[in-house]
C-alpha positions in Angstrom: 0.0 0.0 0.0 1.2 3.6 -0.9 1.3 6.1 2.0 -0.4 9.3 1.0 0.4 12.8 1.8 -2.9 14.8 1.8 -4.1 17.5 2.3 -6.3 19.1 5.1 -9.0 19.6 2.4 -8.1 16.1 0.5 -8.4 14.7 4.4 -12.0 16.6 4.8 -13.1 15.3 1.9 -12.3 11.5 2.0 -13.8 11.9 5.5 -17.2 13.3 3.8 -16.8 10.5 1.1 -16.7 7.8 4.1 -19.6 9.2 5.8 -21.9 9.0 2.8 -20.9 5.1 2.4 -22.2 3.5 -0.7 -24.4 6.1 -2.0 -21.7 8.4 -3.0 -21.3 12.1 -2.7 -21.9 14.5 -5.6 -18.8 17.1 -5.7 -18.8 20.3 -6.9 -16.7 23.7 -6.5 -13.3 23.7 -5.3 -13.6 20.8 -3.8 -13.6 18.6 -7.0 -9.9 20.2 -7.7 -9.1 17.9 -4.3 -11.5 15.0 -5.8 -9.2 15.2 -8.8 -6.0 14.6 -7.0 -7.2 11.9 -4.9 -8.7 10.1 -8.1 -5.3 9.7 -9.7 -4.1 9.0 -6.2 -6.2 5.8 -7.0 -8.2 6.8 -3.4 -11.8 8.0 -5.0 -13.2 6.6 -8.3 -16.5 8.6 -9.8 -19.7 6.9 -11.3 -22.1 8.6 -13.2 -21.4 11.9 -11.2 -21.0 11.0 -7.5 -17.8 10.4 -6.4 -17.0 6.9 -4.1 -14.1 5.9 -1.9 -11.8 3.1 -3.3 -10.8 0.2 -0.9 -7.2 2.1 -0.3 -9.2 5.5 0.0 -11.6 3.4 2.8 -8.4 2.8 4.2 -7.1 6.1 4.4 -10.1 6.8 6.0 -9.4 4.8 8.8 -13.2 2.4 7.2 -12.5 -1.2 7.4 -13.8 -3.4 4.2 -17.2 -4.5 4.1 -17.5 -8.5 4.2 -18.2 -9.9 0.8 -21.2 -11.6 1.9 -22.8 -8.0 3.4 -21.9 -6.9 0.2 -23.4 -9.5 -2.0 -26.6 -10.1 -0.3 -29.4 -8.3 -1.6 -31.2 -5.7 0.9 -34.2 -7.0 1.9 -36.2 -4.5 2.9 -39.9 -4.5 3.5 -42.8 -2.1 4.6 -44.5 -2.6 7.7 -48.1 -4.9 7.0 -50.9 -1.9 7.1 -48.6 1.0 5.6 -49.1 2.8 2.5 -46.2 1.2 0.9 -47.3 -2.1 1.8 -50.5 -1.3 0.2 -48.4 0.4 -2.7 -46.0 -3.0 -3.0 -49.6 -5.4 -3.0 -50.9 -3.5 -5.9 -47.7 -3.4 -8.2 -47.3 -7.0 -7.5 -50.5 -7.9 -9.2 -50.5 -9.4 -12.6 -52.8 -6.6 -13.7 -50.6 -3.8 -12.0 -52.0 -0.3 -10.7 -52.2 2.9 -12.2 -51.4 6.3 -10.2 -54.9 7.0 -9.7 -55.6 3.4 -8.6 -52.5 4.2 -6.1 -53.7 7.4 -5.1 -57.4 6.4 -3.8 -55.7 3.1 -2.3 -53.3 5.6 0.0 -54.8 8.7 0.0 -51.6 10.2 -1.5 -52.0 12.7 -4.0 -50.8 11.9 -7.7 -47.3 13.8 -7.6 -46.6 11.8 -4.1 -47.2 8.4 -5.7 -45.0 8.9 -8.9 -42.3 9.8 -6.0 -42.9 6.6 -4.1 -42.2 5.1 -7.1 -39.4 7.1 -8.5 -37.8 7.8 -5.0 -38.7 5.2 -3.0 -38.9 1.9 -4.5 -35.7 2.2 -6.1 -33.3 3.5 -3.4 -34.9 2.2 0.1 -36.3 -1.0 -1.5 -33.8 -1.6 -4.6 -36.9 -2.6 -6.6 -38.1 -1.5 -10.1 -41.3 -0.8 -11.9 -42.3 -1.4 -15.3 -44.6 0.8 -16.6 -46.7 0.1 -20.2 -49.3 2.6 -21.6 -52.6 1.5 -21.1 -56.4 2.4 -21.9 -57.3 4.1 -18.8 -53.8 6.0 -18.3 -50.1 3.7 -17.4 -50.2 0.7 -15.6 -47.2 0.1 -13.4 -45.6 -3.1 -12.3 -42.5 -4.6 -10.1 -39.9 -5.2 -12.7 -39.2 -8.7 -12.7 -35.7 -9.8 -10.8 
């Protein structure tokens, strides 16, 4: 392993980039002059615009290595029975799928707030997609198959 002479703004920053873990941290400003030097440094690595610690940068950030079996295991998170999003999840997993105003009477959630559930939501606190197809009374969505 290389030993590393940063920077008390390089230091800052691989600091913020181990706080926001996996999801990454999008850089911009001055600070992506420091992101640059500790990408060819080989410490920080960027993916479609958010910048991630590599395992020498978790390193210099004093993070230990996630296990590989944390790591390849599939979050399995679900909503509480009775919620909205339990509600949500039982009517996407139906053959015939839900539309946003079928969603929106099941809930109570306006329109807007269900097309966020289902933007926002399924995908980064449930790691799920929907399929969506054009339909006679408006889109129908679905859960993607896995």
């Amino acid at each position: 392993m290389t030993q590393h002479t940063l920077t008390k703004a390089q230091d800052a920053l691989i600091a913020r980039l181990g706080k926001a873990g996996d999801a990454g941290l999008a850089i911009s400003g001055p600070a992506r002059k420091s992101a640059a030097v500790l990408i060819a440094a080989k410490l920080v690595y960027e993916a479609e615009g958010l910048f991630h610690l590599t395992a020498e940068g978790r390193t210099a950030a004093g993070l230990t290595e996630p296990e590989a079996t944390e790591e390849a295991a599939p979050r399995h998170v679900i909503p509480r029975p009775g919620a909205k999003a339990a509600t949500v999840f039982e009517m996407l997993g139906r053959p015939q799928g839900a539309t946003v105003n079928q969603m929106s009477e099941a809930t109570g959630w306006l329109p807007h707030s269900v097309r966020g559930f289902l933007a926002g939501a399924l995908k980064k606190t449930y790691r799920l997609g929907v399929v969506s197809e054009p339909a006679e009374h408006g889109r129908v969505y679905r859960l993607a198959p896995r």
